[in-house]
N, C-alpha and C positions, 0 to 999 in steps of 0.2 A: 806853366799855364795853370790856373785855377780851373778846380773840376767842374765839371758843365751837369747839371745833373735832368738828364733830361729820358724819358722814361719812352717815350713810344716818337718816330717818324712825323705825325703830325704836330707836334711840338716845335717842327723844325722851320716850320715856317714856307715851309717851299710849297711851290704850284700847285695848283690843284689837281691838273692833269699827270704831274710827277706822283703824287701821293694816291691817285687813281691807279697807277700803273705799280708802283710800289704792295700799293693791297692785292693787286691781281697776281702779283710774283709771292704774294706770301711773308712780304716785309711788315714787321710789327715795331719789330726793338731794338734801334740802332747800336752797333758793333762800340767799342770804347774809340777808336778810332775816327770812327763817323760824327757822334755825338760830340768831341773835341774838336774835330775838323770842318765842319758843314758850317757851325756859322761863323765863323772868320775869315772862310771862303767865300759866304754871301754876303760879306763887307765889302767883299774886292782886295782880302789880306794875300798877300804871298804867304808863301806856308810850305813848311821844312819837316816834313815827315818819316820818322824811325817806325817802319812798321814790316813783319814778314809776309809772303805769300801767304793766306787765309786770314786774313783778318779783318776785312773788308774794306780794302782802302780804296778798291776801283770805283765803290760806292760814294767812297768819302770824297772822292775828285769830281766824278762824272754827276752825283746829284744837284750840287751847288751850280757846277756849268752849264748841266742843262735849262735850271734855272735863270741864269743869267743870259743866256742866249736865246731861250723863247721870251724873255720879256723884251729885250731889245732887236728885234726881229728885224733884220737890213737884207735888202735883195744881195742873190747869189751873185759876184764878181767873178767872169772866164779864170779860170786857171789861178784864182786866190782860195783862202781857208781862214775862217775863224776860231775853230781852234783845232793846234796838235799836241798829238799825243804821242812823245817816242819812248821805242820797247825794244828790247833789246833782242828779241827773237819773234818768229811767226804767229809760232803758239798762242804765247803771252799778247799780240796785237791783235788775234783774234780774237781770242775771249773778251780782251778790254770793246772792243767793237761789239762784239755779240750783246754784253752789258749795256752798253749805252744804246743802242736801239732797243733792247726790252726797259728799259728805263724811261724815253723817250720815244714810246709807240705810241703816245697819244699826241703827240708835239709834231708838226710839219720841220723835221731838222735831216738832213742829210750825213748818215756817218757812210764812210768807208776806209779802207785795209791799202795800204801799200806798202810790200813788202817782195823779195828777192824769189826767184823759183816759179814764177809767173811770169807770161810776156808782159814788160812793160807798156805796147800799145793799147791792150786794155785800159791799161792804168791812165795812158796821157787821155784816150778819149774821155773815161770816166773825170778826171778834172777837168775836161773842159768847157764844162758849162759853172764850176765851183763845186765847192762842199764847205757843210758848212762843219762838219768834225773830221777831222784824218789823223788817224793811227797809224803811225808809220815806224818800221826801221830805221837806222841811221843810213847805211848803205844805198838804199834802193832809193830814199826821199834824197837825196844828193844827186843819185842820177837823174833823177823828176828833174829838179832845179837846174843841175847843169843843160839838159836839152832845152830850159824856157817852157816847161810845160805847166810849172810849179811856182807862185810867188808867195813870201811869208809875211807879206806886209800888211796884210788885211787882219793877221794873227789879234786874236784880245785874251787869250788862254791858251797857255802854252805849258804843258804837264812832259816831266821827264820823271819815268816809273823804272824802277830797278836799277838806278842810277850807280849803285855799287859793283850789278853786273854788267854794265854800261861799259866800266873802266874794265874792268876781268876781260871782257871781249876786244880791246885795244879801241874801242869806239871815241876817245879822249880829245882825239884830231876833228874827229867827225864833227861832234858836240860843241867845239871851240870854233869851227866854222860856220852850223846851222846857228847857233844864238844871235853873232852879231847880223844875219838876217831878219832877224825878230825885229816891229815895232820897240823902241822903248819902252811906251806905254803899251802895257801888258801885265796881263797874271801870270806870275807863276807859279806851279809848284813843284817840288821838287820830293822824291820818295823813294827811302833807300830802306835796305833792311837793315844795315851795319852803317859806323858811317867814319870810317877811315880819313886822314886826315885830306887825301886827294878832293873827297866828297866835302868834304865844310869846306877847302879853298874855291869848287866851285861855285858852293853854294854864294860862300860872300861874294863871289864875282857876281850872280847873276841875278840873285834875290835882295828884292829890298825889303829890309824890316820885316822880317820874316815871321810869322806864330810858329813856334816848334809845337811838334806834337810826336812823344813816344809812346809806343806798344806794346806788349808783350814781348820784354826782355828774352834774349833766348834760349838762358835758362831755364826758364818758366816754362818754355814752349817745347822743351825737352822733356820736363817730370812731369808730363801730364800724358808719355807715352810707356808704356813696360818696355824695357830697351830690355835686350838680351846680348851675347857673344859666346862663339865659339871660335879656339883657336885651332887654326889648321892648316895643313900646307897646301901652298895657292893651284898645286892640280888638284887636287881634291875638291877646294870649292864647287863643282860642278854638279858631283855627284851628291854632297851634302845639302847643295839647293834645291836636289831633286826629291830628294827623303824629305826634307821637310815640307817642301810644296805638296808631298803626297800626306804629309803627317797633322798638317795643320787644315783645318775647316777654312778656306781660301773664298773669300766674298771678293776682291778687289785687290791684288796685289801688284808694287812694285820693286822691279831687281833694278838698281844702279852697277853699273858697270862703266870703269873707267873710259874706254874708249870704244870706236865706234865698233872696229872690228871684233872689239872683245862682246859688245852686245850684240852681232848677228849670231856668235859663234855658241851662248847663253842659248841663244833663240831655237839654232839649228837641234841642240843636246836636249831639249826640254820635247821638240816636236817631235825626235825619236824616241820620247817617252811615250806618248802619248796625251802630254799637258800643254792645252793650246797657248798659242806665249804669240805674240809681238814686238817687235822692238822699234824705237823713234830716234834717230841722230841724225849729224847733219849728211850725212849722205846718202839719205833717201829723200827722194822729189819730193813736192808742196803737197800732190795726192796722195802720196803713200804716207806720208805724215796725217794728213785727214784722217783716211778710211782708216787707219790705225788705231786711230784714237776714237774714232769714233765706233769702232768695234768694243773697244773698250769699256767706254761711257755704258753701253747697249750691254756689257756684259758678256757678248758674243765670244769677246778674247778674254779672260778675266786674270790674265799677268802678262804686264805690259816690262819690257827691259828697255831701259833708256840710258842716255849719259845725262849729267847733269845740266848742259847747256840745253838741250835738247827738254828737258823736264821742265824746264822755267815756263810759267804760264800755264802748264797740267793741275785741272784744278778741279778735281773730279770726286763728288762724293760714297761715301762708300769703300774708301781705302782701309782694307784693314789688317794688309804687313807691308812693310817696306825693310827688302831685304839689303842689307848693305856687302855686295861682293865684292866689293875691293871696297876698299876705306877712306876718303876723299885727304887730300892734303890739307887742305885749309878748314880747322875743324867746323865757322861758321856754315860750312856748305853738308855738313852731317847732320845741322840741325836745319836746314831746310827741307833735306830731304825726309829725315820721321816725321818732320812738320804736316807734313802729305797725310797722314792716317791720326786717325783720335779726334776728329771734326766736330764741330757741332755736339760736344757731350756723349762723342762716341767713344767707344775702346777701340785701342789698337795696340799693335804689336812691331817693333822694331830689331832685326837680328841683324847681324854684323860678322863677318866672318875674319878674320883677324889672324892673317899670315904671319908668321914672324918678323920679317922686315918692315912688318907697317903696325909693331904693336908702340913705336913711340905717336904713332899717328893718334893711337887710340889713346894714348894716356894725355894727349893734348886735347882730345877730346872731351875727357871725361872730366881735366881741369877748367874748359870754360862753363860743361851744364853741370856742375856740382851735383854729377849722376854718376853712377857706379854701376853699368850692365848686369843683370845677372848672369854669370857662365854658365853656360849649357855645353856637357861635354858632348864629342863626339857617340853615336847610338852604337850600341854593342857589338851591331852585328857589321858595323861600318865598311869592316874589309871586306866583307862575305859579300853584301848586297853592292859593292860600289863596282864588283867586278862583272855581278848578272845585269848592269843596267845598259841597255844597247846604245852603240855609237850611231851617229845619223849616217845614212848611207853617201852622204855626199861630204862627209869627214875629211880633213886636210891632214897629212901625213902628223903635223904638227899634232891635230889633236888626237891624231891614236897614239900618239908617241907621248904626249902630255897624261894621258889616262891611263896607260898602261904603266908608265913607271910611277904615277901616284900609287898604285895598288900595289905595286911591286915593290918602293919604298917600305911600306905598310908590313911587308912579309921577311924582306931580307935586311933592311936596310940600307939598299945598295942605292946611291942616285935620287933617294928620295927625304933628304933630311936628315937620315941617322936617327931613328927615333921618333918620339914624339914632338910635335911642331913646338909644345911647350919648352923647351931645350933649346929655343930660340937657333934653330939650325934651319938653312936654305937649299932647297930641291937645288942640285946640279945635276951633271950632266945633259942630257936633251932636254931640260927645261926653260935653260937659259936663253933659248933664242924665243919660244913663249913667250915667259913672262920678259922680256927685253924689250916684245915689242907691242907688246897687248897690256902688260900689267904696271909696267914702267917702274922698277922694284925699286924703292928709296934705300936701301942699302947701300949704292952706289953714289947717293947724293949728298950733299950738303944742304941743297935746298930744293924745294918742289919744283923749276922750271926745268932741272936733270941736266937739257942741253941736245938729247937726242929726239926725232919722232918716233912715230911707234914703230917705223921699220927697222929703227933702228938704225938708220942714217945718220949722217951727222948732218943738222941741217935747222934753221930759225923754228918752222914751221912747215907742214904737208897743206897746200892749198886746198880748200873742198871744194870740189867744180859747181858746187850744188849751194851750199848754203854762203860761200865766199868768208867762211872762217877759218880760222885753220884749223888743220886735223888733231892737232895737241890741244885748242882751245875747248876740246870737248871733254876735256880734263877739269879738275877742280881748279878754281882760280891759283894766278901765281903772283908775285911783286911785280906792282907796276911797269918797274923800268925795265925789267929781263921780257917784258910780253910784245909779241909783236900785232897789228893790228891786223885786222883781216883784209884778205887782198881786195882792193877797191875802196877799203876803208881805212887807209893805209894814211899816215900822215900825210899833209897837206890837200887833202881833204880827198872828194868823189870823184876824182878824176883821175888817178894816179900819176898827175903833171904836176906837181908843186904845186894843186891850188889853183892854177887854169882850165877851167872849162872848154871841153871841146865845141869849138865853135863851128858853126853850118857842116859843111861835108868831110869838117878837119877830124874825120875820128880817126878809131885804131882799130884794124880788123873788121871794119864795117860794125862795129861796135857805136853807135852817135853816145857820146859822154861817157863811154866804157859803162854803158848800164846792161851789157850781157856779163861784163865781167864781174859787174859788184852787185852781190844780190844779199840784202841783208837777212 
């Protein structure tokens, strides 16, 4: 696409009451993304967009539609919607929501949020008068639909966001069901950060004649952070996060941790420091994920521990380290995560802690951002202070047993590596049921889906009662066809019946369309 060169927001052509509300937020000078995007959007173009978290594309969808929806102004229809918006998790649907009503505060437009972890009868009464915007999960909008509370026919914009984490979440069934719902006529567009060959076969299914618009390659969106690494053995990790959360001048930080249990257990060792810490994954409720984040935001918590599913949609400024504690398989999702800090012309700061079993992770890393970490060795006094640092008093056999033979390694050798982690050597003995089921050690894989959950089970996937994904999908993404889809969103669509909708009193469990079971 030929460059657009357009220098400030009212250049853009849009409402007057958008560009009112625009000034009031502090918008001046549209993102590269926006300025490409916004006016082939106010044509009525479909549009195929390569862009990551930060870079303003929520801007780039919801300006042009609000525009188009307050000029053509149709009375509200029971139980229809003009336009949706689907997201692949809560977070991420609420912020897109949050944006589009300060965007649209001057404009008589109705947005709301439907998504898993909330009673559904809120949600059917709230459509039943209409809406004229809804952001929704895949999951939870399927059960809308299946009860008849929910119709897509009134649809004229129809936006699927993070469409590459879409497919990572097994959502693929879902998305193949909600479209042919759709009006034909209709907008779409469609916004991925990567875009995988799954993602261009939907695209040509679903978009016609599309404007591509790419972004900040992410590459690029990697060298514009100081990356750093230390290599070290993965009981260690803990107490190396805590030196340096005490060593670094700390405005906003976040720790990634592989799974969920592995981020409470971050959470627990950080609060017996003294260093107030949070964590967000899918197995804490829709409030606890709030008031979390929004302690956050506030600064009240100022190191937040998350999984990467759970981080999608965290769009917080003021980030400025992102520690990497375990090292994601799929290197794209390394660079989303320091994507998080260095905002807006800021500095920031990227560490990675780099076990031996996960140092082919990092060299695949380091080959897609043509970046090279700087090492930062372990601190001198490492053994000395990793042994004064207190366990939490409500510590699991596991982690006194994981901490004490890191230190122990460190002195004798014995159960802890043999050495230095650089000699590519793996903590055994009591570590192994640890990291087996918390760390998921790629040593033992061929490929990132492993085969086991984090108990350690043999088993597809650990259901989450809470978010309806599974317990491993809080993992870095894996190959499409080893991924199973999250329960409720399970192929054949939101019903878990092949594709039939529970009709009148025909549910399961006093469950009406299984919409307690599938929460997206």
């Amino acid at each position: 696409m030929e460059d657009i060169h357009l220098t400030q927001f009212s250049d853009l052509g849009l409402a007057a009451p958008i560009q009112q509300a625009l000034a009031s937020e502090g918008y001046v000078t549209p993102t590269p993304i926006q300025a490409q995007a916004i006016p082939p959007l106010l044509e009525g173009r479909d549009l195929l967009g390569i862009a990551q978290t930060g870079t303003g594309k929520t801007a780039a969808f919801s300006l042009p539609s609000l525009h188009h929806l307050s000029a053509s102004q149709k009375p509200r229809k029971p139980h229809h919607v003009r336009m949706l918006v689907l997201s692949p998790t809560r977070e991420l649907a609420s912020q897109i929501a949050d944006s589009m009503r300060a965007y649209g505060k001057n404009l008589k437009l109705s947005v709301a949020t439907v998504f898993g972890g909330v009673p559904i009868n809120r949600q059917i009464r709230q459509l039943s008068t209409g809406i004229d915007i809804l952001v929704a999960t895949p999951g939870r909008l399927l059960d809308l639909i299946d009860q008849r509370a929910l119709s897509l026919q009134s649809v004229e914009i129809f936006v699927l966001d993070e469409a590459d984490q879409m497919l990572d979440l097994g959502f693929i069934h879902s998305l193949k069901r909600i479209v042919p719902l759709l009006p034909k006529k209709r907008q779409s567009l469609f916004f991925s950060a990567t875009m995988p060959k799954t993602i261009g076969e939907l695209a040509d299914r679903f978009l016609t004649d599309p404007v591509k618009v790419a972004v900040a390659p992410v590459s690029t969106t990697a060298e514009r952070v100081d990356q750093y690494l230390t290599y070290v053995n993965q009981p260690e990790k803990q107490a190396l996060l805590t030196m340096k959360l005490r060593e670094f001048e700390i405005g906003r930080a976040l720790v990634f941790s592989r799974t969920k249990h592995g981020a409470d257990r971050i959470v627990r060792h950080l609060s017996a420091a003294g260093l107030a810490s949070g964590a967000i994954h899918g197995n804490k409720s829709q409030p606890q994920r709030e008031r979390t984040l929004a302690d956050f935001r506030s600064g009240k918590v100022p190191i937040l521990v998350a999984t990467d599913i759970a981080a999608r949609g965290i769009d917080v400024d003021g980030v400025t380290h992102v520690f990497n504690f375990d090292i994601p398989d799929v290197p794209e999702q390394y660079v989303h995560r320091i994507g998080r800090t260095a905002r807006a012309g800021a500095t920031g700061m990227a560490l990675a802690f780099v076990s031996p079993d996960e140092r082919g992770n990092m060299r695949d890393i380091t080959k897609l951002t043509r970046v090279h970490p700087t090492e930062l060795p372990l601190p001198e006094n490492f053994v000395v202070e990793q042994k004064r640092l207190p366990l939490p008093a409500m510590a699991s056999r596991d982690d006194r047993e994981r901490d004490a033979l890191g230190a122990r390694g460190r002195n004798d050798g014995r159960g802890g590596g043999r050495g230095r982690p650089q000699h590519g050597q793996v903590h055994r003995g009591g570590t192994n049921r640890e990291t087996s089921r918390d760390a998921s050690p790629r040593g033992s894989m061929t490929h990132p889906q492993g085969g086991r959950g984090h108990s350690g089970q043999s088993r597809p996937g650990g259901w989450s009662p809470v978010d309806g994904q599974a317990d491993r999908a809080e993992r870095a993404p894996r190959p499409q066809g080893e991924r199973m889809a999250a329960r409720g969103d399970r192929p054949g669509g939101g019903n878990g019946g092949g594709g039939r909708p529970f009709r009148g009193g025909g549910n399961r469990g006093g469950q009406p369309g299984g919409g307690a079971r599938r929460q997206g």
